[in-house]
C-alpha positions as CSV (number, residue, x, y, z in Angstrom):
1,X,0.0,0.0,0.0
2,X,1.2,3.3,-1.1
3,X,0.4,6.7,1.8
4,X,-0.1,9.7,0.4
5,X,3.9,10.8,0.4
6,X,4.5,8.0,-1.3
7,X,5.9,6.1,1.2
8,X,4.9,2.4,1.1
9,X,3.7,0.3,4.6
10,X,7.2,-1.9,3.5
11,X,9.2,1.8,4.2
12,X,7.6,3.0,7.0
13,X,8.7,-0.9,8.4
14,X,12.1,-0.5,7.2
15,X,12.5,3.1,8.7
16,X,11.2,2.0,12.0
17,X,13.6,-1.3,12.2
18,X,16.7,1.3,10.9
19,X,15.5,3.4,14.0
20,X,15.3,0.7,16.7
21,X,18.7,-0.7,15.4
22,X,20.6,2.6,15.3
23,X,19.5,3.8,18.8
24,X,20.7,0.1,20.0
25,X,23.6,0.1,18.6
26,X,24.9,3.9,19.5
27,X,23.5,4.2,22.6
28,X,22.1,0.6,23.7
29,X,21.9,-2.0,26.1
30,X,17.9,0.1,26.3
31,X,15.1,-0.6,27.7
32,X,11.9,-1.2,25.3
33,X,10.7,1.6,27.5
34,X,13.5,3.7,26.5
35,X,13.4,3.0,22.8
36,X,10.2,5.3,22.6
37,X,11.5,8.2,22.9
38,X,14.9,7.6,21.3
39,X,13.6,6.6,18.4
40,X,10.0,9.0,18.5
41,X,8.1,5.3,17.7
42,X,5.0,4.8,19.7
43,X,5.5,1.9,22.5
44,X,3.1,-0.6,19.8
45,X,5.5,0.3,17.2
46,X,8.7,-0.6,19.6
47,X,7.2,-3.6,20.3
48,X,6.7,-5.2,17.0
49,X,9.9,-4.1,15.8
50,X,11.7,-5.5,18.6
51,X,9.8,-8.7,18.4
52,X,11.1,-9.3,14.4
53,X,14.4,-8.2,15.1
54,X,14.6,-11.1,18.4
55,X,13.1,-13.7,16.1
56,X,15.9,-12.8,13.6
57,X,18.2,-13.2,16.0
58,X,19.6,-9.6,15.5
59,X,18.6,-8.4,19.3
60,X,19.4,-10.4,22.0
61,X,18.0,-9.8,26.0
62,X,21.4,-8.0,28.2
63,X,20.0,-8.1,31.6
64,X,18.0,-5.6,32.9
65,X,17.4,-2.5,35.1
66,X,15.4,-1.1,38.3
67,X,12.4,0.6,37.1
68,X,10.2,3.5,39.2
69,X,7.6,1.2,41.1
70,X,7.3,-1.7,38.5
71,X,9.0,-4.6,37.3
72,X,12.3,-4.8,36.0
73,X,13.0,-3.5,32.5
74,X,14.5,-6.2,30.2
75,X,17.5,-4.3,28.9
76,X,18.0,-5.1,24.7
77,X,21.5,-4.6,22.6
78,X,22.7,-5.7,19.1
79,X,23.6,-9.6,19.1
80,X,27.4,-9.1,18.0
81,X,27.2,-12.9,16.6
82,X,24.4,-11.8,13.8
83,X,26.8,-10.9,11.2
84,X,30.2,-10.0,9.9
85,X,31.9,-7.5,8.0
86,X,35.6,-7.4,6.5
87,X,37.2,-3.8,6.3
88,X,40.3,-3.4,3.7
89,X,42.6,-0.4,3.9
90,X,44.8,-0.4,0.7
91,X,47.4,2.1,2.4
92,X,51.0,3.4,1.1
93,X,53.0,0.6,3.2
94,X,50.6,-2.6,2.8
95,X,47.2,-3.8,2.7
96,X,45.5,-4.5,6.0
97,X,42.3,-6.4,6.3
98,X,40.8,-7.3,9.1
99,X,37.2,-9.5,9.9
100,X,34.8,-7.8,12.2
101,X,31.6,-8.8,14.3
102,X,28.1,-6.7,14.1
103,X,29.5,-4.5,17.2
104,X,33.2,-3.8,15.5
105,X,35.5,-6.2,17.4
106,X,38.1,-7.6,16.0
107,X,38.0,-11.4,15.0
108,X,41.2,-11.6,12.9
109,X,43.2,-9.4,11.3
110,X,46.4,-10.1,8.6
111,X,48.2,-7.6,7.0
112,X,50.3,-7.6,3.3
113,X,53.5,-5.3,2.9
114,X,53.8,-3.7,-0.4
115,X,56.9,-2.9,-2.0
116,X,58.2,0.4,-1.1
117,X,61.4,-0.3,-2.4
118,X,60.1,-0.3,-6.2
119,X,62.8,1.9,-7.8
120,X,59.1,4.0,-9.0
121,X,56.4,4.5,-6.2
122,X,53.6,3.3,-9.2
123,X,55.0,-0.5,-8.8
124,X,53.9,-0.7,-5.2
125,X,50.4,0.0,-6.4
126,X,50.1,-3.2,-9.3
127,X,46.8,-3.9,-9.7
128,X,47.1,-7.9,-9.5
129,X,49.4,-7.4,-6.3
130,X,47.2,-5.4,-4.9
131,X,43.4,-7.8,-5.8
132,X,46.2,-10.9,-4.7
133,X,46.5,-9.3,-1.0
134,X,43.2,-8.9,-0.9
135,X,41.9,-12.2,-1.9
136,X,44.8,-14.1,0.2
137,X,43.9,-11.6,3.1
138,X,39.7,-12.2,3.0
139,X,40.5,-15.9,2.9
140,X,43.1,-15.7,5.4
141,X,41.0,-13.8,8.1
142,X,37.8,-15.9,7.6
143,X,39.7,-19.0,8.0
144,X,41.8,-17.7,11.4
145,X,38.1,-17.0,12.9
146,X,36.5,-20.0,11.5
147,X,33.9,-17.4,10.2
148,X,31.5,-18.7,7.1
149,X,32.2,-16.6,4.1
150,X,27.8,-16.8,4.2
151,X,28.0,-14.5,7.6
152,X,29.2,-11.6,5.8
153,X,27.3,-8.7,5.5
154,X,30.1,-7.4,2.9
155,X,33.5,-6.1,2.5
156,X,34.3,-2.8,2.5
157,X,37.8,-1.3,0.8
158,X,39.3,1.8,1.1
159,X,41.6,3.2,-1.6
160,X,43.5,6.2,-2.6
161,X,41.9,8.4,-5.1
162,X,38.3,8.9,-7.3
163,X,35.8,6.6,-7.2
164,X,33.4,6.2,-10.1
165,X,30.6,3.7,-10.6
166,X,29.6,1.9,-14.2
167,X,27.0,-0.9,-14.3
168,X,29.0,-3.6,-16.0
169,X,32.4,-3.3,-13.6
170,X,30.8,-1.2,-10.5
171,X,33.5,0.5,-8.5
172,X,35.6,1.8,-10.6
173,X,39.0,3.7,-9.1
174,X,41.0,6.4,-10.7
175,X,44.2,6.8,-8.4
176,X,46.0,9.4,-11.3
177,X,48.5,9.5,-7.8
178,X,49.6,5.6,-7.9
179,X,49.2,5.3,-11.5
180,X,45.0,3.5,-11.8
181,X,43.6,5.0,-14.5
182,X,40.2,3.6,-14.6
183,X,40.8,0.2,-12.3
184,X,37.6,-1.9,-12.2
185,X,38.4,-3.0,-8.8
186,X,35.2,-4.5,-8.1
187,X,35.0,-6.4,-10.9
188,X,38.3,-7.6,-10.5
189,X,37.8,-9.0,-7.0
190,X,34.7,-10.3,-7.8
191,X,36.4,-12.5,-9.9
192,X,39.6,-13.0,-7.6
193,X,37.8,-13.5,-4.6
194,X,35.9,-16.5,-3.5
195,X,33.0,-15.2,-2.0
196,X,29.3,-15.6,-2.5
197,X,27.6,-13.8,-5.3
198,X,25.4,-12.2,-3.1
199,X,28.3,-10.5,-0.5
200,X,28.5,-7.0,-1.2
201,X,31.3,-5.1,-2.2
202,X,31.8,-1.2,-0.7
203,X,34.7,0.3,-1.9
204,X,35.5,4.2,-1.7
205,X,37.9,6.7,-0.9
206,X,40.1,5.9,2.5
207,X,39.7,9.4,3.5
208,X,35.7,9.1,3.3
209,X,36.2,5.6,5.4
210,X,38.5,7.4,8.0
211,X,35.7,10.3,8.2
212,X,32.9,7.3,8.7
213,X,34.7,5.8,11.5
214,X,35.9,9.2,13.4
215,X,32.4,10.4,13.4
216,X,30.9,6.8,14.4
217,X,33.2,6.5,17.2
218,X,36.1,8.6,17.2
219,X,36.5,12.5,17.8
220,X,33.8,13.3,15.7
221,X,30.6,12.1,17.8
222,X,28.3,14.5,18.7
223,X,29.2,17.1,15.8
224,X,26.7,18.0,13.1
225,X,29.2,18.5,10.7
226,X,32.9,18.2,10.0
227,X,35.6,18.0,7.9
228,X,38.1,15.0,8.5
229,X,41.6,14.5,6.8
230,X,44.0,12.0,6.3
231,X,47.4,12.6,5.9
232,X,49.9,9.6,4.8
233,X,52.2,9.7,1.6
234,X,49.6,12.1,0.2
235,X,47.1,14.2,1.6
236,X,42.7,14.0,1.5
237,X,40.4,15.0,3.2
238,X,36.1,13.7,4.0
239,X,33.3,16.5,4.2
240,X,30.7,14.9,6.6
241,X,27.4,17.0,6.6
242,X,25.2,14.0,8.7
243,X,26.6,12.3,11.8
244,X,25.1,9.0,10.1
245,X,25.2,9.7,7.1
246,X,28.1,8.9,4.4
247,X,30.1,11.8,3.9
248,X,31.9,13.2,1.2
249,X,35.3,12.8,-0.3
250,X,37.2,15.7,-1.5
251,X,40.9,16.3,-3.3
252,X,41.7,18.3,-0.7
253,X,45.0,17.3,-1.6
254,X,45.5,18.8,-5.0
255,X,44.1,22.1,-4.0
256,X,46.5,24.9,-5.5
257,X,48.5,26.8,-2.9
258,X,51.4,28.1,-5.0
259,X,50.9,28.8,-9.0
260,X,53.7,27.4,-10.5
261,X,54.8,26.0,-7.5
262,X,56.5,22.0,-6.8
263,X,55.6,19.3,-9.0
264,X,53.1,17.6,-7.2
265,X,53.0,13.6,-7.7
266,X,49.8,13.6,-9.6
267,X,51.4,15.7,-12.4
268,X,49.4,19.3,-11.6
269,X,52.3,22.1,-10.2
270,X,51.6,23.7,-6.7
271,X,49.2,21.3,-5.1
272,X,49.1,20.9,-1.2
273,X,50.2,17.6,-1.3
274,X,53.3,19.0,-3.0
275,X,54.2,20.2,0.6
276,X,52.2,18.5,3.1
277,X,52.2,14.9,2.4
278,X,55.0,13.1,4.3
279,X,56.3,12.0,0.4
280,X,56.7,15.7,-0.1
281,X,57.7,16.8,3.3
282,X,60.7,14.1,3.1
283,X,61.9,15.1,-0.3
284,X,62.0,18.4,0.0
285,X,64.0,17.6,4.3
286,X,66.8,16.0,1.2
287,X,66.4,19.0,-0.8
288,X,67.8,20.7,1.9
289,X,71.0,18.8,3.6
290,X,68.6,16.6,5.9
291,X,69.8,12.9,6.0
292,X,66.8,10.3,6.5
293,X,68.0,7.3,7.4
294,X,69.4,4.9,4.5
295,X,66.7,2.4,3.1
296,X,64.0,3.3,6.1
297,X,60.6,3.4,4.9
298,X,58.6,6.5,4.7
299,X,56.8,6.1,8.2
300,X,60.5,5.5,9.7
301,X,62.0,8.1,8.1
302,X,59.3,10.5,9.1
303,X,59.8,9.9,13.3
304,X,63.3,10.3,12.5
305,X,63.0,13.7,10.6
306,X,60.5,14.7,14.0
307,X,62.8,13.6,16.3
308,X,65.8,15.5,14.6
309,X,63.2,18.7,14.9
310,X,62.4,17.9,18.3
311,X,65.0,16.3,19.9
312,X,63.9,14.2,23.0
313,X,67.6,13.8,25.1
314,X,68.3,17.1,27.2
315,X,70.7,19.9,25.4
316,X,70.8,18.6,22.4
317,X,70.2,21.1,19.6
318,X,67.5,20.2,17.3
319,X,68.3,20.2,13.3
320,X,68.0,23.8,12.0
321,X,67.0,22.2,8.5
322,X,64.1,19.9,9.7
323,X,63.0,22.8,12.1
324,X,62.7,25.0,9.0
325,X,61.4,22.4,6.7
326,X,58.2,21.9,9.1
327,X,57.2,25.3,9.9
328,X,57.0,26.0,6.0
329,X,54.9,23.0,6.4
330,X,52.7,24.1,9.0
331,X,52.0,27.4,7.0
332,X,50.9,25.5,3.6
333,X,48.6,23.0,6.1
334,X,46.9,26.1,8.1
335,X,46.2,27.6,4.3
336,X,44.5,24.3,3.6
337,X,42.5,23.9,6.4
338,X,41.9,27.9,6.0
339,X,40.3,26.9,2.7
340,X,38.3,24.0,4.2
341,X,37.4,26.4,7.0
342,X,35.9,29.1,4.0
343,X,34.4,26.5,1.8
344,X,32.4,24.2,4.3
345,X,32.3,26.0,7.7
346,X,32.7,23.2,9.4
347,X,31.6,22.6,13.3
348,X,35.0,20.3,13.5
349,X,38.2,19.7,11.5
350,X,40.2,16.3,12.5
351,X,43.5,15.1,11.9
352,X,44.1,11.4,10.7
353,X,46.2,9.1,9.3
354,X,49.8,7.8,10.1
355,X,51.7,10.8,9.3
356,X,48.6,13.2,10.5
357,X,49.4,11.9,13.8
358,X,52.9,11.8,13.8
359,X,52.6,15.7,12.9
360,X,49.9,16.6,14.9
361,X,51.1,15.6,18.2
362,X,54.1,17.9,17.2
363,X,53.0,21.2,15.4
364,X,48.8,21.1,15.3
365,X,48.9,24.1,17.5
366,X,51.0,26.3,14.7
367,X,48.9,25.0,11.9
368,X,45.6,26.4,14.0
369,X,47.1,29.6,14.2
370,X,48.1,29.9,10.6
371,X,44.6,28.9,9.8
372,X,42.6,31.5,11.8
373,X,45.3,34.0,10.2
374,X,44.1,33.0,6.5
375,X,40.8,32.1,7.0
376,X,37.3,34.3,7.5
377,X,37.3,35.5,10.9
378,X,33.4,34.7,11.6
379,X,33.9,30.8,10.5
380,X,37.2,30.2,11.7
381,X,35.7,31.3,15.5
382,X,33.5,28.7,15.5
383,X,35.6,26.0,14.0
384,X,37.3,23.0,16.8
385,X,40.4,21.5,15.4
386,X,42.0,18.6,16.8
387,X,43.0,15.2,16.6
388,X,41.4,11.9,15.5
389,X,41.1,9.3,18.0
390,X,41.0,5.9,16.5
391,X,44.7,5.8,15.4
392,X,46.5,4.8,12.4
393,X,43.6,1.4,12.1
394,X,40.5,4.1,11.4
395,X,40.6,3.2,7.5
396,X,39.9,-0.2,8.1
397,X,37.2,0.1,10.4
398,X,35.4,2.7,8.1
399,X,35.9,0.7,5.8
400,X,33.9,-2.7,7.6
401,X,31.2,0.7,8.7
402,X,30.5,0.9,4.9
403,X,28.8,-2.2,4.5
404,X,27.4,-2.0,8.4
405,X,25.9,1.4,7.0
406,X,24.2,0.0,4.3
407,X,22.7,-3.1,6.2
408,X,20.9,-0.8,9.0
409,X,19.6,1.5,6.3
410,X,17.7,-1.6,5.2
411,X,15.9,-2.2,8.6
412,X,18.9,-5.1,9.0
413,X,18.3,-7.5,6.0
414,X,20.9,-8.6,3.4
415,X,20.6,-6.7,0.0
416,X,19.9,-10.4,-1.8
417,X,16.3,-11.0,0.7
418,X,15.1,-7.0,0.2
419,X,11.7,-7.7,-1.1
420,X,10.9,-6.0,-4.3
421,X,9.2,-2.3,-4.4
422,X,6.3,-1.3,-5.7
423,X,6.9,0.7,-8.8
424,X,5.2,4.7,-8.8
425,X,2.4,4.7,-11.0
426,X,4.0,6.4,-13.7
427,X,6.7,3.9,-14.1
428,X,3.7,1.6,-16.1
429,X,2.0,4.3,-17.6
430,X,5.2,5.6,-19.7
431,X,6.2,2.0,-20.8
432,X,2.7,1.6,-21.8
433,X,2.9,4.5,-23.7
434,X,6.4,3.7,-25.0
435,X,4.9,0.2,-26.1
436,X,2.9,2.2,-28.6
C-alpha cells in the first residue's frame, strides 16, 4: 500500500527497524521503554519491531534495570554474533584487512607489505598485487576466525583516489596518484575473490572511510558537521554534513596553494600535497641537507625527521633544516585547512592518518594559528580543530562501517532478501505508452 507521500507500509517498516537498530547500537543496552522516545516510535511500534528483530536473532535480552515502582525492564542490545563485516585499507605501506563482528570487534586481522622499495612508487600499487593481498587476506582472516564466508554482511575497501561507478564493472577507481587509471576493482575481485555472489562489495575513498569511523566512534561524535583528513604519503580530506550519514570525499589534496609552484606527484604544479604529504615533506627535508636514514621506509624516516626537529635527550640542539622544513609545512597545512574552514564552515576539523598523527602531536597548534590567520574571521571562531582518535587502524574500520551502514539503512536484512518495491504509477503508464 502506497500513503499519500508515497511512502509504502514496506518503508515505514524498514525506517522504524533502521530506527530501533541505530538507537541500540549507539546508545544501547535500552530498555523497550527507553526506545520510545529515542527513536520518536510509539510503545506498539517498539514492540513489533523488537519482536522481528529477536526472532531474527539480530537483538538479544542483556540483563535488565530497576524501574520507578514496577518490574524490572528487560534491557535489549545488538547480538554481535548476527553478522560480519571485512574492512580493507589499501594504504601506502601494505594492505591490511581485518574481519569484524556486528558490534566492531576484531576477529582476525592479517596484514600484506607492499613494496616500497620499487625503484618508481607506481610499482607498489600493481593492480594484481594489490586484488592478490586482498583475496589471500579475505581468505586468510575468515579461516583464522573459522567465520562462514555466508556471515558476511560485505566487505568494504578503502583506496586512494576517485571513485566512479559503471553498471558492467561497479566501483571503478581512478588513483592518477599511484598510476590507476580507470581500475575496475570491483569487478576484479569479484572475480579473484571466493565469495558468495550475493556478499557485497563497498569500496570508496580511504579518506571518506577514515571520516565514517571518526564520526561513528572517534572525535567526531556528537558534531553535526565536519571536515576529516587523512594525511599519509599524500594528503585527503572527508566532508561529513550527517553524523550517520556517508560523507563526502574531496581532493583536498590537489588544492592549489602556490601557481607554478612543486611538481606535485599527480602531475598538476603547486598542489598541497606537493608540501604537506610526508612523500613531499621528506623530499623536499633531502632537498635541503637533511639525512633520512638509509633504506628506512617512509613512516620511519618521518619519526626520524620529528625527532631530529624535536630532539627528546636534554641539550641537544634540534636540526635547524628539519626545524625549518616543518614550519614552511605548518603554514601550507593552516592555508588548507583555511580553505576548508571558508568553503564548508565546518563545526570540527580532524587530523588522521599515520603521518597526521605523527605531525599533529608535534606542530597542530601552529597549523591552527596559521589557519585562523588566512581564513574568514566569523567561521574560523566557530571551528574545533584537533586530533582523530582511532589511530593509524580508522581506514579499516570505516571501511567494515560501509557495509554496516548499508545493512541498517535496510531495517537489517541482506541486500539479496530485500523484497521487491512497488513501482510509482507512472513507471507503467510511460512504458505503456512507449509500447505504442
Amino acid at each position: 500500500m502506497t500513503m499519500r507521500n508515497g511512502r509504502t507500509v514496506r518503508d515505514l517498516r524498514r525506517e522504524n527497524r533502521t530506527a530501533v537498530l541505530q538507537r541500540l547500537y549507539f546508545d544501547g543496552p535500552l530498555s523497550r521503554f527507553s526506545l520510545g522516545p529515542a527513536t520518536g516510535l510509539s510503545s506498539g511500534s517498539v514492540s513489533n519491531v523488537v519482536a522481528e528483530l529477536v526472532a531474527e536473532g539480530l537483538v538479544e535480552e542483556a540483563g535488565s534495570v530497576d524501574s520507578a515502582g514496577g518490574r524490572p525492564r528487560t534491557l535489549l542490545r545488538i547480538t554481535p554474533g548476527s553478522g560480519c563485516m571485512i574492512g580493507v585499507d589499501v594504504g601506502e605501506t601494505r594492505v591490511r584487512i581485518e574481519l569484524f563482528d556486528l558490534t566492531l570487534t576484531e576477529l582476525a586481522r592479517t596484514e600484506r607489505p607492499l613494496a616500497v622499495d620499487s625503484p618508481h612508487p607506481h610499482d607498489r600499487y600493481e593492480v594484481e598485487v594489490v586484488v592478490g593481498h586482498v583475496r589471500e587476506g579475505i581468505a586468510e582472516v575468515l579461516r583464522t576466525a573459522d567465520v562462514s564466508a555466508e556471515r558476511l554482511l560485505g566487505v568494504g575497501v578503502g583506496v586512494p583516489g576517485i571513485v566512479a561507478r559503471t553498471a558492467e564493472d561497479g566501483a571503478v577507481v581512478h588513483g592518477q596518484t599511484i598510476g590507476w587509471d580507470g581500475v575496475p576493482l570491483e569487478r576484479l575481485l569479484r572475480e579473484s575473490v571466493e565469495l558468495p555472489a550475493a556478499v557485497p562489495y563497498w569500496i570508496d575513498n580511504g579518506a571518506k572511510t577514515l571520516g565514517q569511523a571518526e564520526m561513528w566512534f572517534g572525535s567526531g561524535r556528537g558534531a553535526l558537521s565536519a571536515v576529516v583528513v587523512l594525511f599519509g604519503s599524500g594528503v585527503g580530506a572527508c566532508v561529513v554534513t550527517d553524523p550517520l550519514g556517508p560523507g563526502r570525499a574531496i581532493e583536498w589534496g590537489h588544492l592549489t596553494v602556490r601557481v607554478r609552484g612543486r611538481r606535485c606527484r599527480c602531475g598538476a604544479q603547486g598542489c598541497l600535497e606537493a608540501y604537506a604529504g610526508a612523500e613531499a615533506l621528506l623530499e623536499r627535508w633531502r632537498e635541503a641537507g637533511g639525512r633520512p636514514p638509509a633504506g628506512a621506509d617512509e613512516e620511519t624516516a618521518l619519526t626520524s625527521m620529528l625527532a631530529a626537529a624535536y630532539p627528546a635527550a636534554p641539550g641537544t640542539d634540534p636540526d635547524a633544516t628539519a626545524v625549518a622544513v616543518l614550519e614552511e609545512t605548518a603554514e601550507y597545512l593552516g592555508a588548507g585547512f583555511a580553505d576548508l574552514i571558508n568553503l564548508f564552515q565546518p563545526e570540527r576539523i580532524l587530523v588522521g592518518g599515520w603521518a597526521g598523527l605523527q605531525l599533529g602531536a608535534r606542530f597542530l597548534e601552529t597549523v591552527k594559528g596559521y589557519a585562523k590567520e588566512y581564513a574568514l574571521t566569523y567561521p574560523a571562531a566557530r571551528v574545533a580543530i584537533g586530533m582523530g582518535s582511532l589511530g593509524p587502524d580508522a581506514v579499516t574500520v570505516g571501511a567494515a562501517i560501509l557495509p554496516l551502514a548499508d545493512f541498517f539503512a535496510r531495517g537489517g536484512r541482506r541486500a539479496e532478501t530485500d523484497p521487491p518495491g512497488e513501482q510509482p504509477a507512472w513507471t507503467s503508464t510511460l512504458r505503456d505508452r512507449a509500447a505504442h
